[in-house]
MMTF fields as JSON, N, C-alpha, C and O atoms, coordinates in Angstrom:
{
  "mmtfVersion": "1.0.0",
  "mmtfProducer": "UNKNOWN",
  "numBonds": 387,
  "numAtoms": 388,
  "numGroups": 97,
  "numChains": 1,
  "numModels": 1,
  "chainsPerModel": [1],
  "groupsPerChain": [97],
  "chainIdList": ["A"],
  "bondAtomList": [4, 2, 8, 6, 12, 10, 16, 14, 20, 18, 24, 22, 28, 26, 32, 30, 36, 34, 40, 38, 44, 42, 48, 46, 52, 50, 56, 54, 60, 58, 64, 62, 68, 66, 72, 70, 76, 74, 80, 78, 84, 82, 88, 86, 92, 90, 96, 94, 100, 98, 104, 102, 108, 106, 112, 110, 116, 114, 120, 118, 124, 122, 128, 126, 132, 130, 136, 134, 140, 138, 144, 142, 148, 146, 152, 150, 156, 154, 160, 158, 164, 162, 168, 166, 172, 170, 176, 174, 180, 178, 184, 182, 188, 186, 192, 190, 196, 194, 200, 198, 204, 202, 208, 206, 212, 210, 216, 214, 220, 218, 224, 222, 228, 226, 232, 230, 236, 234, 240, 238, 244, 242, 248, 246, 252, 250, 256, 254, 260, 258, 264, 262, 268, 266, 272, 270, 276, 274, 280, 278, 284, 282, 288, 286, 292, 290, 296, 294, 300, 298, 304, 302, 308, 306, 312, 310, 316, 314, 320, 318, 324, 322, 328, 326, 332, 330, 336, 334, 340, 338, 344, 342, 348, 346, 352, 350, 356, 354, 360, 358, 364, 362, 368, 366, 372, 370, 376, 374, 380, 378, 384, 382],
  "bondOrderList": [1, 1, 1, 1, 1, 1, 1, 1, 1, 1, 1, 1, 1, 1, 1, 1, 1, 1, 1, 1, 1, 1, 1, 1, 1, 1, 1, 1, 1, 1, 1, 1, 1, 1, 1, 1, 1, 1, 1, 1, 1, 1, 1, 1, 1, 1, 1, 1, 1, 1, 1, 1, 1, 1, 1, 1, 1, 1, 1, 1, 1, 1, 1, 1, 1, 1, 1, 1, 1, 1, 1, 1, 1, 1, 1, 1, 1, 1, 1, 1, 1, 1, 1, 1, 1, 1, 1, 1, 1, 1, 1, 1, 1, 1, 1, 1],
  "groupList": [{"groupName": "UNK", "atomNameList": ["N", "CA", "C", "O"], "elementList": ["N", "C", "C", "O"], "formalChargeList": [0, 0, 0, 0], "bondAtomList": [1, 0, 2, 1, 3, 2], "bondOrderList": [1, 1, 2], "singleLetterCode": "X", "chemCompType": "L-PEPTIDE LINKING"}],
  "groupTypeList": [0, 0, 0, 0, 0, 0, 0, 0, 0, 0, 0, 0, 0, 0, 0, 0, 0, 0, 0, 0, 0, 0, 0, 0, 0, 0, 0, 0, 0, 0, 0, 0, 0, 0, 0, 0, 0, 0, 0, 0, 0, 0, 0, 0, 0, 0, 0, 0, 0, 0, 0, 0, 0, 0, 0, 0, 0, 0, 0, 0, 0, 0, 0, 0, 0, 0, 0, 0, 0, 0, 0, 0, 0, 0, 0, 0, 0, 0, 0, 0, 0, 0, 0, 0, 0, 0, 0, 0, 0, 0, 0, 0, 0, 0, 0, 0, 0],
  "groupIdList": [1, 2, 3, 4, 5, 6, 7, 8, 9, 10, 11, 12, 13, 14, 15, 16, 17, 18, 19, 20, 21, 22, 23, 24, 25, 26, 27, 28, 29, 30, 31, 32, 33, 34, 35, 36, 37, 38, 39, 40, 41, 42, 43, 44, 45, 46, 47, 48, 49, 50, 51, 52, 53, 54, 55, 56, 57, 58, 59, 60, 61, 62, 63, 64, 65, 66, 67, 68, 69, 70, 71, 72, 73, 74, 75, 76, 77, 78, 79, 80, 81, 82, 83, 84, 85, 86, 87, 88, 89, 90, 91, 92, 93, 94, 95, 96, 97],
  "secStructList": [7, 7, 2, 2, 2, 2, 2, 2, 2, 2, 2, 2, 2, 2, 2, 2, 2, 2, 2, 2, 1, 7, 7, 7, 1, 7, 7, 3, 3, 3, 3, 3, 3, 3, 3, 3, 3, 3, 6, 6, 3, 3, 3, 3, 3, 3, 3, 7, 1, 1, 7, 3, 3, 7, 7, 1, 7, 7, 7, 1, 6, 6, 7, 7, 6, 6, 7, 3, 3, 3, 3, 3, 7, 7, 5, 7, 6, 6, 7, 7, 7, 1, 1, 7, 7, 1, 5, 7, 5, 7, 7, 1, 3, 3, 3, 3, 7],
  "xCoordList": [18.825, 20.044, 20.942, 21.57, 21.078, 22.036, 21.295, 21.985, 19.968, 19.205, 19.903, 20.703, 19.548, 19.77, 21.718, 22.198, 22.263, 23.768, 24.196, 25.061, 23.318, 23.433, 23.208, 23.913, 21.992, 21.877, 22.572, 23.164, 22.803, 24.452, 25.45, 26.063, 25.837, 27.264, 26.546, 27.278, 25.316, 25.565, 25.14, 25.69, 24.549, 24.041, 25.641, 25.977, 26.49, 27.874, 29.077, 29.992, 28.604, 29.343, 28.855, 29.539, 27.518, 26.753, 27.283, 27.597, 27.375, 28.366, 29.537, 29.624, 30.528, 31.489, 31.702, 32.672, 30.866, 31.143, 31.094, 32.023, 29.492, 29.299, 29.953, 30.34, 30.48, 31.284, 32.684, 33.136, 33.404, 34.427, 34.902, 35.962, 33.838, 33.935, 33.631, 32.845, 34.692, 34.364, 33.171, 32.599, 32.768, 31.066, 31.923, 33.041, 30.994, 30.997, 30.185, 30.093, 29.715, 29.044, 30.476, 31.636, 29.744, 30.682, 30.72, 29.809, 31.99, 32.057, 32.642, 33.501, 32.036, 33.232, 33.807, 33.538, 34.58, 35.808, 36.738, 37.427, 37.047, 38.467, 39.615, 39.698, 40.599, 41.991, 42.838, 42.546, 44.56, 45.464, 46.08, 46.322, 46.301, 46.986, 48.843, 49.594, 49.391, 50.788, 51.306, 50.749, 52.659, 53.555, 54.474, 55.268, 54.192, 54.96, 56.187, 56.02, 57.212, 58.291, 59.416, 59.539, 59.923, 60.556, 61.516, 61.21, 62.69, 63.144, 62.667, 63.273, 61.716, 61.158, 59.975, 59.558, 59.595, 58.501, 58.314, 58.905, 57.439, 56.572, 54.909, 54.508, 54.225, 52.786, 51.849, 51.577, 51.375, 50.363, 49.097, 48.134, 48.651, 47.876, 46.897, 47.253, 46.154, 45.278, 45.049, 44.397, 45.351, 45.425, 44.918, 45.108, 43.946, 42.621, 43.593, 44.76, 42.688, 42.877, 43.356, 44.23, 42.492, 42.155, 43.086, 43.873, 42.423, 42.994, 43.861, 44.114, 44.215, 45.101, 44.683, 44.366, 44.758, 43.743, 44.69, 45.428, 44.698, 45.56, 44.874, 44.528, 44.776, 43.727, 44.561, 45.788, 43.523, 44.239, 44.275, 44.843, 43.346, 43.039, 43.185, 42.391, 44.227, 44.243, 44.383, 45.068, 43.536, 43.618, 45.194, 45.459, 46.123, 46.91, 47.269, 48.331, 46.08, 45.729, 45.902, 46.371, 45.536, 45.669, 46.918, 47.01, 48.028, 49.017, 49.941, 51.056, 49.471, 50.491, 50.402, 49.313, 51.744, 52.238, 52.017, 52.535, 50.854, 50.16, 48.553, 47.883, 48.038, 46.873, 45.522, 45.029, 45.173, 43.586, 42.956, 43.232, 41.734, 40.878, 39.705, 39.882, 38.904, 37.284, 37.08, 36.897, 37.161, 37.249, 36.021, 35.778, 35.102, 34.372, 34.868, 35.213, 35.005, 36.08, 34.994, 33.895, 35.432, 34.671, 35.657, 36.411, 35.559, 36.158, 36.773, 36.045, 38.097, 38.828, 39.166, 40.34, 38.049, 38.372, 38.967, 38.513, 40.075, 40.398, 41.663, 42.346, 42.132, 43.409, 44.086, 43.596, 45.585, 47.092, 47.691, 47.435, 48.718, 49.687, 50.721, 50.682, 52.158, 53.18, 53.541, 54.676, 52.443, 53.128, 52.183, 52.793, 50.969, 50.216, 50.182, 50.342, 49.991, 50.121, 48.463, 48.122, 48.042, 46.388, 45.708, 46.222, 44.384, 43.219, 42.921, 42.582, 43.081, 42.88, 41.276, 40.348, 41.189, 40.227, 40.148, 41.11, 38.708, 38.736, 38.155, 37.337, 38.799, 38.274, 37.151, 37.445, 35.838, 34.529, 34.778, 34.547, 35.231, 34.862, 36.115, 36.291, 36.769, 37.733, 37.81, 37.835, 37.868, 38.027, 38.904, 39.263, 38.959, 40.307, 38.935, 37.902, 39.894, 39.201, 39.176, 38.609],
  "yCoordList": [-43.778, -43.559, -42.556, -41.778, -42.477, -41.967, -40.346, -39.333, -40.318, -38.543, -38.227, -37.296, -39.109, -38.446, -38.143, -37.595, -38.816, -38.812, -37.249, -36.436, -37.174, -35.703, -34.721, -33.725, -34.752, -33.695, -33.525, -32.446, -34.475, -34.128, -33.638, -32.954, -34.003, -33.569, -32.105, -31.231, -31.446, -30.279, -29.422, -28.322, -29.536, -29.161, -28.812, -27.744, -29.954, -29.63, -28.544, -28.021, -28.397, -27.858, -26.182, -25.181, -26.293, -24.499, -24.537, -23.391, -25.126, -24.848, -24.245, -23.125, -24.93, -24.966, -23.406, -22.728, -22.928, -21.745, -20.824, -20.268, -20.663, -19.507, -19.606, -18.489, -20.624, -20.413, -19.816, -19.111, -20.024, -19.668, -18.003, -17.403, -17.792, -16.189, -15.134, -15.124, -14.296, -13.253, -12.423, -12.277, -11.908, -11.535, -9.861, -9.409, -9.465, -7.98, -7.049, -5.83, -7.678, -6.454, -5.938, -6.347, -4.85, -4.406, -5.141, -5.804, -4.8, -5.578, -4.336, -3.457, -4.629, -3.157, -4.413, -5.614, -3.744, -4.048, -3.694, -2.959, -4.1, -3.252, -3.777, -4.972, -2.921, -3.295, -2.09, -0.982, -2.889, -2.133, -1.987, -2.793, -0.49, -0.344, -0.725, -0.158, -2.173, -2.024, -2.004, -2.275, -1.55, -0.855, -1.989, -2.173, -3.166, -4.305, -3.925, -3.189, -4.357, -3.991, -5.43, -6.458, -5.181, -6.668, -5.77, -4.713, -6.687, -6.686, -6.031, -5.043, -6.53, -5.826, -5.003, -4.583, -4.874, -4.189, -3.521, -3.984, -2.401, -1.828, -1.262, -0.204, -2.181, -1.742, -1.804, -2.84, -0.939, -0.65, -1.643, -1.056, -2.396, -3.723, -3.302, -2.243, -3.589, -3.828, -5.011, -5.874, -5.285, -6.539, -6.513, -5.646, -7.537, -8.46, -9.256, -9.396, -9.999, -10.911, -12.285, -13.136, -12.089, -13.295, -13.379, -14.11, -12.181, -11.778, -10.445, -9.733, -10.402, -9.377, -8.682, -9.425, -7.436, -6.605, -5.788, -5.082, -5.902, -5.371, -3.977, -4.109, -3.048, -1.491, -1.231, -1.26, -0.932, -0.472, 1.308, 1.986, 1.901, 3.334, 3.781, 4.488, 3.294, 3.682, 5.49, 6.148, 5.711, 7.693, 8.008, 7.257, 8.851, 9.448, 9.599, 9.389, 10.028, 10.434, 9.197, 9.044, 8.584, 6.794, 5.925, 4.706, 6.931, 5.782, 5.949, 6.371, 5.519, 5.625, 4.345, 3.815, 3.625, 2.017, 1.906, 2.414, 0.902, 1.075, 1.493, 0.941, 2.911, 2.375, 2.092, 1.811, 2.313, 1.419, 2.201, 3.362, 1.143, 2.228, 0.719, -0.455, 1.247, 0.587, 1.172, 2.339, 0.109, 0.455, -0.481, -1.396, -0.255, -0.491, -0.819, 0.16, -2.176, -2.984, -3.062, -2.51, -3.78, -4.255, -4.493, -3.608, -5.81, -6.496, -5.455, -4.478, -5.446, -4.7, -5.671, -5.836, -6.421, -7.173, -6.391, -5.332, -7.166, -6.531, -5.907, -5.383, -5.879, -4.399, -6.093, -7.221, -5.468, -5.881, -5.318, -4.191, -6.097, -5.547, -6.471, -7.62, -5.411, -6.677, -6.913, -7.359, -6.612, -7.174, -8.163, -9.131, -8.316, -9.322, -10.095, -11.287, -9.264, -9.488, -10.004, -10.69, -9.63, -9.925, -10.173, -10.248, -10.294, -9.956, -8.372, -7.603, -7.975, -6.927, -5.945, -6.137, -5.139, -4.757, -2.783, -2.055, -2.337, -0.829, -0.562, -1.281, 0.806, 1.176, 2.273, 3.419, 1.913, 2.662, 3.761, 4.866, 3.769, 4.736, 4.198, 2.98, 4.813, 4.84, 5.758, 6.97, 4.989, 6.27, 5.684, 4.586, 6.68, 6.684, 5.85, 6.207, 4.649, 4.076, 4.956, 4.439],
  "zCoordList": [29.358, 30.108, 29.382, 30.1, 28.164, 27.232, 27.25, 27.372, 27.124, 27.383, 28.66, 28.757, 29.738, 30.904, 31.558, 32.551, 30.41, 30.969, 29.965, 30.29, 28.735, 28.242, 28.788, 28.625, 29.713, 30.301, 31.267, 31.283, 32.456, 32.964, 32.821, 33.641, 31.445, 31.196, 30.776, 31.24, 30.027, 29.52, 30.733, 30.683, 31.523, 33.065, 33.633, 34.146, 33.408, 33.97, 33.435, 34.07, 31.68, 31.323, 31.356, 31.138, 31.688, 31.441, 33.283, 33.606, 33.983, 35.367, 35.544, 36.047, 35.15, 34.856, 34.004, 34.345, 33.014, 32.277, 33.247, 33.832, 33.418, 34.632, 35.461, 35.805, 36.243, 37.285, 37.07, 37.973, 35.981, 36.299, 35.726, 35.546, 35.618, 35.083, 36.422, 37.37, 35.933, 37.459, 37.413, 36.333, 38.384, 38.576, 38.191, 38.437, 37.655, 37.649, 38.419, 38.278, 39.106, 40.262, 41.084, 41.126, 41.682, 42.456, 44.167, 44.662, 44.799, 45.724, 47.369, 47.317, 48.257, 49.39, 50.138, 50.118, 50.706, 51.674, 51.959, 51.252, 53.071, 53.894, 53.375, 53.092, 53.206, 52.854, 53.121, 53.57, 52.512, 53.264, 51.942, 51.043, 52.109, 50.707, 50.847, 51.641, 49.524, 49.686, 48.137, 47.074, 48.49, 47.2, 47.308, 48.23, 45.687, 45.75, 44.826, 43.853, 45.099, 44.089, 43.669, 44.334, 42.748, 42.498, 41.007, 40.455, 40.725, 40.049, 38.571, 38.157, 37.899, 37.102, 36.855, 35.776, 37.798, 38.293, 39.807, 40.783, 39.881, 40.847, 40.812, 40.328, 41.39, 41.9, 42.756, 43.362, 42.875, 43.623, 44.441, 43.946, 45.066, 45.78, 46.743, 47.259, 47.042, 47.943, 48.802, 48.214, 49.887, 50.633, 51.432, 52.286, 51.554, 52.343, 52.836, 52.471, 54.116, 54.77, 53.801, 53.968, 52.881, 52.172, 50.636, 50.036, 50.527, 48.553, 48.718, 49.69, 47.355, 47.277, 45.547, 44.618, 45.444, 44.28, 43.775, 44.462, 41.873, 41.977, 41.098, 39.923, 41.614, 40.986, 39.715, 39.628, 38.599, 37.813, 37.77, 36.914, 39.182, 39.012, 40.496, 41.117, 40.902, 42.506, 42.069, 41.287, 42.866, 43.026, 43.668, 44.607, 43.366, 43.651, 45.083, 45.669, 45.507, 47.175, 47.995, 49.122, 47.367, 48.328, 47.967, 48.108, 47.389, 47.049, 47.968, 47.662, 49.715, 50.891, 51.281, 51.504, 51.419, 52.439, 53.574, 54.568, 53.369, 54.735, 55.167, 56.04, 54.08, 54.759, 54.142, 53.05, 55.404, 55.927, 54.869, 54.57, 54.122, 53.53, 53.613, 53.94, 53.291, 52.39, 50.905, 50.559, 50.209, 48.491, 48.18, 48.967, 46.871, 46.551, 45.213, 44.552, 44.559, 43.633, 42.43, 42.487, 41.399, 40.552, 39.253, 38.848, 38.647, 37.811, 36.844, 36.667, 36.098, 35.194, 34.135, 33.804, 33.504, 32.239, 30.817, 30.382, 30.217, 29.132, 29.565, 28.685, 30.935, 31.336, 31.375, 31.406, 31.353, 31.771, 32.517, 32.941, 32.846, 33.887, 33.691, 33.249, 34.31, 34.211, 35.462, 35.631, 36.957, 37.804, 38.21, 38.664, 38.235, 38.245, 39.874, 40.135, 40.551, 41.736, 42.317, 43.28, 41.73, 42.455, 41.161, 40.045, 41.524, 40.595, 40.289, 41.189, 38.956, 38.334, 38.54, 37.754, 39.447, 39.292, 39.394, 39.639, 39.12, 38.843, 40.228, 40.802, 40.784, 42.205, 42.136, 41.794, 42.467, 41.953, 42.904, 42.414, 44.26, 45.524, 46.677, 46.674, 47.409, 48.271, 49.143, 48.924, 50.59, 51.595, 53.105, 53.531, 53.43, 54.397, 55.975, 56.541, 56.0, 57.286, 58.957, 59.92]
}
């Protein structure tokens, strides 16, 4: 009983690791580009239905309120930000919907 309640718990804990780490593949989807601003801060977002992204390399060309694009995302481990509006990620490819 005591083998098999070990392997549970370590079955649970190699779960628990992998899971809660963000995948680094890349990811596409549609979003709307918005310009968040607040008291001590202003930046740049990407907003899904669902989530909200916060680029650490939005291209110049795409920094208009409002639009439509399809961006091709992928995890930005290691970056900061002080507005922290979304999940931090690098924009591989972007184009006007």
């Amino acid at each position: 009983m005591r083998l098999m309640c070990q392997r549970s718990v370590s079955a649970l804990i190699a779960i628990v690791a992998f899971g809660c780490t963000s995948p680094t593949a890349s990811v596409g989807l549609d979003a709307t580009v918005h310009f968040a601003t607040s008291v001590e801060s202003s930046c740049w977002s990407l907003v899904t239905p669902t989530r909200v992204y916060e680029p650490v390399d939005l291209p110049a060309a795409f920094r208009a309120e409002g639009l439509k694009v399809h961006v091709v995302l992928s995890d930005a481990p290691g970056w900061a930000t002080i507005c922290y509006v979304g999940q931090l990620v690098h924009v591989n490819s972007i184009a006007v919907q």
